[in-house]
N, C-alpha and C positions, 0 to 999 in steps of 0.2 A: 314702335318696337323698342325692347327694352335695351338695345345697344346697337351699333351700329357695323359695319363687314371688316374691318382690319385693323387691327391693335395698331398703334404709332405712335412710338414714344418712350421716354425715361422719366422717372421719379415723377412730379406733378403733371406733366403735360405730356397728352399722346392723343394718338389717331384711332379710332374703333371703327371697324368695318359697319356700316348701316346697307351695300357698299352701295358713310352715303355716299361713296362712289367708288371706296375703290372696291377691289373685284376678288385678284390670286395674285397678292404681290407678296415676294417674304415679306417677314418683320422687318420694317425698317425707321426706323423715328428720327424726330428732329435731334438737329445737334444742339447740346444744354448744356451750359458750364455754369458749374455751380463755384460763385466766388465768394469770399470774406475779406473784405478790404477795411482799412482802418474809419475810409471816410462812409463807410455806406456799411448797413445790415445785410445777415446772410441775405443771399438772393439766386434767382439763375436768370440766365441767360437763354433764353427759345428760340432758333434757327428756325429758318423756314423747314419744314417737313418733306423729304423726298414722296414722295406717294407713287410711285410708280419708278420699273426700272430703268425707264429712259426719260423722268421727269429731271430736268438740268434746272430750271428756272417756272415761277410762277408770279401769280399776282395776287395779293389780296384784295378781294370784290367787298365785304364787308366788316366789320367787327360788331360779333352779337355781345359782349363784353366791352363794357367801357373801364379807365381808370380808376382803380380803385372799391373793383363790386369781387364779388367772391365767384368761386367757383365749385364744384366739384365732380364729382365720376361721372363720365356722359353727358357734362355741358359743352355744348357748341362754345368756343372762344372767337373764330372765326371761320370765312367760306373762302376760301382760294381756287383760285381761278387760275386752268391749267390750257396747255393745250387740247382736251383732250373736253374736260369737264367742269365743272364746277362742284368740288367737294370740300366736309367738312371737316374742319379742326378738331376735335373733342379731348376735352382733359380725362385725365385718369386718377388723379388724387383730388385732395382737398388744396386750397390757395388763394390768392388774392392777385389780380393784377394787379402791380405796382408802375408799371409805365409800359405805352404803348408805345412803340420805335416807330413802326413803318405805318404810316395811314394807308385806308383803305381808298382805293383807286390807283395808290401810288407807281411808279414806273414799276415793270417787270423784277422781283428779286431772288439773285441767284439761292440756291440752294443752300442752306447750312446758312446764311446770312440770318444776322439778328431781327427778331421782328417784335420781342416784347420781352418783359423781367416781372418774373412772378417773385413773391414771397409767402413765406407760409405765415406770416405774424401781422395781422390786420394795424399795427404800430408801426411796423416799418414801412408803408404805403408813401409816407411824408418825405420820410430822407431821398425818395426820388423823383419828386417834384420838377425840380429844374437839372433833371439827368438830362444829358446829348451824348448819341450816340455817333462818336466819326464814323463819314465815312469809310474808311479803311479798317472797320472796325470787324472784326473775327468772332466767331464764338472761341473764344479763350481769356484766361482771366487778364493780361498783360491787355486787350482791347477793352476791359472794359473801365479802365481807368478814365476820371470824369476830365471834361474839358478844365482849364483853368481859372475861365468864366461861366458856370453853366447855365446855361439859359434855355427858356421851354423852348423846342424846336416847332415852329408852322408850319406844317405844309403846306406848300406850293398850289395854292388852287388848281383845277383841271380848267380849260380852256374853255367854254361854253360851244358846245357842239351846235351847229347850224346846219340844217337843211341846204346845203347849197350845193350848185353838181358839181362845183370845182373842187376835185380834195384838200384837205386843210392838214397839215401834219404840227399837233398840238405841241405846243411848246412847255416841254415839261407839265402837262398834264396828261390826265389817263385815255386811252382810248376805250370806249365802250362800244365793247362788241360782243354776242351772243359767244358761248364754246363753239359750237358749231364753225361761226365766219373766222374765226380763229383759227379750228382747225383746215379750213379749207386754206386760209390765206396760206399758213406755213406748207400746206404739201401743194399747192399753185404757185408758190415762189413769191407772194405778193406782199407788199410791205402794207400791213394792214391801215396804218396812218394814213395812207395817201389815199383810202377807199371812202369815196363818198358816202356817206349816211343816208337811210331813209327812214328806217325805225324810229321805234318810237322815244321821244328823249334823244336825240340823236343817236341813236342805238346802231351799230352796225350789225345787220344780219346776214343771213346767209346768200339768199337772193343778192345783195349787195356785190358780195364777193363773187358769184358764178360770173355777175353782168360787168362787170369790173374790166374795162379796157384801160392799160397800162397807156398813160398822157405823157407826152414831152419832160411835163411837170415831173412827173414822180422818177423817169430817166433822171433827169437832174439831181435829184434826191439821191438817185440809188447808188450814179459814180460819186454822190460828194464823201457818201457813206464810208462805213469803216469797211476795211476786207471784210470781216465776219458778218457784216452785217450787207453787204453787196453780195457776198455768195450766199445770203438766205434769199434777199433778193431776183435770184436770178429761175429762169424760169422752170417747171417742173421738167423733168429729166425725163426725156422722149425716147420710146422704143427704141431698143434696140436687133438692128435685123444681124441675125448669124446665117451660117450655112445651113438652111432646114427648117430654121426656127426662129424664134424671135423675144426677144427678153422684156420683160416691161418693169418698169423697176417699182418698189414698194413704198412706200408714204410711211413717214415713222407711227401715223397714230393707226394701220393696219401690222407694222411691225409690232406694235405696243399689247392689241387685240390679238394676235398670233401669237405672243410670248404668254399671255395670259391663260389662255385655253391651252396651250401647251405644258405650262404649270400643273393650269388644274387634273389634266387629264395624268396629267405621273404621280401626282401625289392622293389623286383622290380612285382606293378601290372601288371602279364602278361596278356595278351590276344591276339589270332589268328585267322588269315585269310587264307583261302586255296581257290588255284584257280589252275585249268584244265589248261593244257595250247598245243597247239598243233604245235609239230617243225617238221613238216616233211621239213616247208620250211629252218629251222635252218639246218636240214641235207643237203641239198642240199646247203646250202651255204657252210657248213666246209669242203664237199668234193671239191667245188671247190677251197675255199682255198687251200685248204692244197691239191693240185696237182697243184696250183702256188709256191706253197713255195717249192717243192720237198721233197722226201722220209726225207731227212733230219732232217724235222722239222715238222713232222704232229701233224698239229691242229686236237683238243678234243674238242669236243663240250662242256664240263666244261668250255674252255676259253673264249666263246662267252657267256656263261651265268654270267662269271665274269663282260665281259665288258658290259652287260644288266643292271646289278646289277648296276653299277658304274654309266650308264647310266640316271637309274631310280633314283639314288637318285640326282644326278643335276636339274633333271625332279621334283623334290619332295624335295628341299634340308629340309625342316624342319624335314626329318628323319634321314637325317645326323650332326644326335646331341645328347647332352649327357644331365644328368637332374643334377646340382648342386647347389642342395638345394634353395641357393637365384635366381637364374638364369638358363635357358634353352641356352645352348653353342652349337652354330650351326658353323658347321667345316668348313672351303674353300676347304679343300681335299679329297677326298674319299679314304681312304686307307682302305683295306679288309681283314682282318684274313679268312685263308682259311684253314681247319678242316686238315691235311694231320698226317697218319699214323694209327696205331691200337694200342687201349692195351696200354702196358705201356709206349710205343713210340706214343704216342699221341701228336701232338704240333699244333700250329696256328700261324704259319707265318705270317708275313703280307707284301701285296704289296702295294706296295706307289703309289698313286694320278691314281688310276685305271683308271679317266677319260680323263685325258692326257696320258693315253697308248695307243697304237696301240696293237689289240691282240698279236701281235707275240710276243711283249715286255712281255705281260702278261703271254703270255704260257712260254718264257723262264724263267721269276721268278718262275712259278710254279714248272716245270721242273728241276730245281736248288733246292728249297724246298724240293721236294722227294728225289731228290738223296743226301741230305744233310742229312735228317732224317735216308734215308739206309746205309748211311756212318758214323752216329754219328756226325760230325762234324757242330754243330749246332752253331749262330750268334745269338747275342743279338736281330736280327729281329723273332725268334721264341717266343721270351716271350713278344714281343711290342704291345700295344694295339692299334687298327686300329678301325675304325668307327660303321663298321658290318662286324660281321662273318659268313659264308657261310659255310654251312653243306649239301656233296655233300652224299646221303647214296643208290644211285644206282645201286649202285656196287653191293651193297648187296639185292637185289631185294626187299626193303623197298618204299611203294608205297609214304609211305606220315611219317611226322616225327612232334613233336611241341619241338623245341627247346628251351633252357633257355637260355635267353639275357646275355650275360658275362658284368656285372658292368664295365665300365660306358656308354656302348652303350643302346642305346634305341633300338635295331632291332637288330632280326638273323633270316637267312633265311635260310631254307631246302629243297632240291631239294627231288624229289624223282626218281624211275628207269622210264630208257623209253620205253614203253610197245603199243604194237598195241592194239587198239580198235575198237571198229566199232560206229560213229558218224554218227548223221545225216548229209546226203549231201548237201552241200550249192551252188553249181553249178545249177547253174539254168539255165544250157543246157543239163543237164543231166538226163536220165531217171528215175536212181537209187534213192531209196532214203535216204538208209543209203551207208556209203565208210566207208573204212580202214584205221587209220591213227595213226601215233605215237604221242603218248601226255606223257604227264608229269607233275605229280601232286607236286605247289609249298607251303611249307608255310610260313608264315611271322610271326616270335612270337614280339610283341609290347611291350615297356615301355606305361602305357597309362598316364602316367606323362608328358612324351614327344609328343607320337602320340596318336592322340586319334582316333577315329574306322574310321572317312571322310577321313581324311591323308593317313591312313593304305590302306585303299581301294585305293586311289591314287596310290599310292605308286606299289602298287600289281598289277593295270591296268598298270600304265609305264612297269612295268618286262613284263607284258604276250604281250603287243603291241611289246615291243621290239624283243621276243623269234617269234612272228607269223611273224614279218615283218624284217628281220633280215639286210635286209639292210641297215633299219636306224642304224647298229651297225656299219658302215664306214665311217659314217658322221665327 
């Protein structure tokens, strides 16, 4: 996709929605101060990135930029790791990293805190070689005065994770853990440190944390702790019973999911379209797929409604686009968030460039998504923002659905279960005049900033010609 879900950022460096995670947050970008000091060249200063309205603190998991490489519009610089996900950094101008502050695995940093210095002059890369950043150091120009010996800062290696059932709380190095154990540990109260590993790399996953009985050991940890860090500590916050009723209290990353769709739902005019649509011929093609492909690999008729989707918007590209404020951004790629789990395991993966897939490609990223969600072990592609999201609710024998559009797409579409009917017969060698047939009620919830009601209808005739005639899905 030619950009990614939510602007973030000033002057060189910012965040562009992919959302590759985030979602309906305002504009909000990192803090950047830009200084001229006698001993150093123009430069700025790059704070970590808020990405979300109740993000306080994150981690950086990698840097796709090292010291001294260039950048520009829609380069990843790095992947930060939140409670929540794991999402991209992305510049927005042209620049040079000149020094990198904070390595990647490093302890948790608050918000607005310094984490690298761009410059726009591939010359001045030099004068900050042996920059050190204090730490009491601010985005502001008074912090970024150089030490009086400056010398290159090492980071602190990470502790070498081990398999062992007794938790190990690393000493100044990083903990590696999936978003997911992450987010479980902080809404379970649990101090992620003290959670023994099984993953892979000593990776802590989620499974980890569900099985996770609090030891004597980590007791001891929790009162040596600091208050703030004793009252994250402590254990999730249990019903509470009133007269009649009974309160359960909310986890900040369902608070976080609730402020979102609550965003998107007041700022984005929705309006829908629903259409009939009938696949008895769609069934007939996935059985004969999927007895080419063998037991192995059986195709789901979800994965031909994927590639219809994908289909349809190539067919209609002005609905594969997003609304940013001065401009309407129409994408090259169709990449799809596709609804997979329940309840608090709820996520939306996304697959990349759906219409240069061949289903089977599609069904195994799907396939891979599920068993990632029932294994905990979730990718930064779960929190990425893709063009349109797909809401499959047949399962549940939901006939018809009106989804809310996830900011910054203009489209979501919901499928509903497939159910025999009786239609009127259109065989006109036939005597009968109604037959039996399986359909499937679709809808399409609209941006009408972006689509407006002609488009929609377009857009909703490609899906159902694609689903009735299912050959054109091999083209």
């Amino acid at each position: 996709m030619a950009s990614t879900t939510i602007c973030r950022g000033l002057s060189h460096v910012g965040r562009r929605a992919a959302s590759r995670s985030s979602l309906m947050y305002p504009r909000m970008g990192p803090s950047i101060a830009r200084s001229w000091f006698s001993s150093y060249p123009p430069h700025e200063l790059v704070g970590l990135p808020s990405l979300s309205p109740t993000m306080e603190a994150g981690t950086i998991a990698s840097w796709t930029r090292d010291e001294g490489d260039s950048f520009g519009p829609g380069d990843v610089l790095c992947s930060i790791e939140t409670d929540k996900a794991t999402v991209d950094f992305e510049a927005q101008d042209d620049g040079f990293v000149a020094k990198i502050l904070r390595q990647a695995g490093s302890d948790e940093i608050p918000c607005g805190q310094p984490i690298l210095i761009t410059v726009e002059d591939e010359g001045d890369i030099a004068a900050f070689k042996d920059y050190v950043l204090e730490e009491t150091a601010a985005p502001t120009p008074a912090a970024e005065e150089p030490a009086a010996a400056p010398a290159p800062a090492a980071p602190t290696p990470a502790a070498p994770a081990a398999p062992t059932p007794a938790p190990a709380v690393p000493s100044g190095g990083r903990v590696v853990a999936s978003p997911l154990a992450h987010m479980l540990a902080k809404d379970m109260g649990y101090d992620i440190s003290t959670i023994p590993a099984t993953g892979p790399g000593g990776r802590i996953i989620a499974d980890d944390v569900r099985e996770f009985v609090p030891s004597a050991a980590a007791d001891a940890v929790s009162t040596s702790a600091a208050p703030a860090q004793a009252a994250m500590a402590s254990p999730a916050a249990a019903p509470i019973p009133g007269a009649g009723y009974t309160d359960y209290p909310i986890s900040e990353s369902a608070k976080e999911v609730a402020s979102r769709l609550s965003q998107s739902k007041r700022n984005v005019p929705h309006y829908y379209l629903t259409v009939d649509i009938c696949v008895d011929e769609l069934l007939e093609l996935r059985s004969t797929l999927s007895a080419a492909v063998g037991e192995d690999k059986d195709l789901g008729t979800y994965e031909l409604m994927i590639k219809a989707a994908a289909k349809s918007m190539k067919a209609v590209p002005s609905a594969n686009a997003s609304w940013m404020d001065s401009v309407v951004r129409v994408y090259d790629s169709v990449d799809i968030n596709v609804v997979v789990g329940t309840g608090d395991n709820l996520y939306t993966p996304v697959i990349r460039d759906c219409a240069g897939k061949g289903i089977a490609g599609i069904s195994d990223e799907l396939n891979s998504a599920v068993s990632a969600v029932e294994s905990g072990d979730l990718t930064s592609e779960f929190a990425t923002m893709g063009t349109v999201t797909i809401m499959n609710l047949g399962m549940y024998g939901i006939k018809s659905c009106a989804p809310i559009i996830r900011e910054p797409q203009a489209v979501a579409l919901a499928l509903g279960t497939l159910e025999n009917r009786i239609v009127p017969n259109d065989d006109p060698d036939s005597d009968e005049i109604y037959k039996q047939s399986v359909m499937m009620t679709a809808t399409l919830s609209c941006d009408h900033r972006v689509v407006d009601g002609a488009v929609g209808a377009q857009w909703l005739s490609a899906f159902k010609s694609h689903l009735e005639n299912p050959s054109t899905l091999l083209l």
